[in-house]
C-alpha positions as CSV (number, residue, x, y, z in Angstrom):
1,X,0.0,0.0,0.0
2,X,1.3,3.6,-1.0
3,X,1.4,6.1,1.8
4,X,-1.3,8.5,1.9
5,X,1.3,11.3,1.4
6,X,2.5,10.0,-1.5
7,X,-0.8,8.6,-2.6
8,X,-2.9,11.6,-2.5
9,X,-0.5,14.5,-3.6
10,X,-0.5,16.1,-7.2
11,X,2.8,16.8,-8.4
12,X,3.8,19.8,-7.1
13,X,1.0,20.0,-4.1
14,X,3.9,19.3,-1.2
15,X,5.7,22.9,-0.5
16,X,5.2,26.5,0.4
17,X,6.1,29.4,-1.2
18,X,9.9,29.9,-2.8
19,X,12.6,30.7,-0.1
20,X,10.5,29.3,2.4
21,X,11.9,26.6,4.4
22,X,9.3,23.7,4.3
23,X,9.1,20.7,6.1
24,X,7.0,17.8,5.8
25,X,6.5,14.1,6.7
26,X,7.3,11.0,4.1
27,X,5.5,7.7,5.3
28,X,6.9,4.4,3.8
29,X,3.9,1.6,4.3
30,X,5.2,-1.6,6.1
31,X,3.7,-3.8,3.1
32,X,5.2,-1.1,0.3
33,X,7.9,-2.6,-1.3
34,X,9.4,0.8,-2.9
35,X,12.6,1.5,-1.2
36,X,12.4,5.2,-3.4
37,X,10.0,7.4,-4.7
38,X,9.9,10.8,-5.9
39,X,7.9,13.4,-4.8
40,X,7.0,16.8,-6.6
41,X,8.1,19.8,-3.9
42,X,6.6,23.4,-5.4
43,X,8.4,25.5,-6.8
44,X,11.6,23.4,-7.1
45,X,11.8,22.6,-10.5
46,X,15.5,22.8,-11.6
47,X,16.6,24.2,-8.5
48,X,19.4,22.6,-5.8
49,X,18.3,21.9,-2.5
50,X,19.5,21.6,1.2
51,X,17.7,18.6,2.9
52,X,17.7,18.3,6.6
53,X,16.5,14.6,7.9
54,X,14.6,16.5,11.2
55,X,14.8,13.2,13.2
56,X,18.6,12.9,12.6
57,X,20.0,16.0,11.7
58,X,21.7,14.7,8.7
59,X,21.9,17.3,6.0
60,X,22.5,16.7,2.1
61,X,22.2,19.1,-1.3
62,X,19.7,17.4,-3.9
63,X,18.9,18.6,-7.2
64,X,15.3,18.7,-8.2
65,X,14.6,17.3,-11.8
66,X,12.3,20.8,-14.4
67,X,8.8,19.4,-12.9
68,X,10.3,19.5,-9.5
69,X,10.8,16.2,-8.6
70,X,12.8,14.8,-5.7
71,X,13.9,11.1,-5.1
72,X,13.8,10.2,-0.7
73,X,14.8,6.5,0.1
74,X,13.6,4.4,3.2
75,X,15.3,0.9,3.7
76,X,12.4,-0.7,5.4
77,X,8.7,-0.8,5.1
78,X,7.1,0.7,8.0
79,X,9.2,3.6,8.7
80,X,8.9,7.7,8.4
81,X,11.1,10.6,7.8
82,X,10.6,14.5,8.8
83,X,12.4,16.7,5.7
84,X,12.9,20.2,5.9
85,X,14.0,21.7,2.7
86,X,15.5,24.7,1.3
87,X,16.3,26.3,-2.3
88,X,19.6,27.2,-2.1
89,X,20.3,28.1,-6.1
């Protein structure tokens, strides 16, 4: 089963407005057996992004494909992640 999050969002739907830091939860289902998705933030398309894991402070620059999508990784069904992002470019 998909997680609601990623289920029920539009591309583009997850984000606020640009130079806002945004955060918000990604859900991997215990049964979902998609280590990766991507997920459309808005107004990210094309631009470079600082990524703070809010459980574990780990931070890490992505780069967001032109419709603004994102790739997260989970290693195991049945676990979350808090994100906070920023554009940086």
């Amino acid at each position: 089963m998909k997680s609601p999050v990623r289920e029920y969002c539009t591309p583009g739907s997850v984000g606020g407005h640009p130079g806002d830091r945004v955060s918000y939860p990604d859900f991997r289902e215990l049964n979902n057996k998609e280590a990766s998705h991507a997920m459309a933030l808005k107004y990210c398309a094309g631009k470079r992004l600082r990524l703070e894991n809010l459980m574990t402070g780990e931070v890490s620059e992505v780069m967001a494909d032109r419709e603004g999508n994102v790739v997260f990784a989970m290693g195991k069904g049945g676990d979350y992640r808090f994100y906070k992002y920023a554009v940086i470019d």
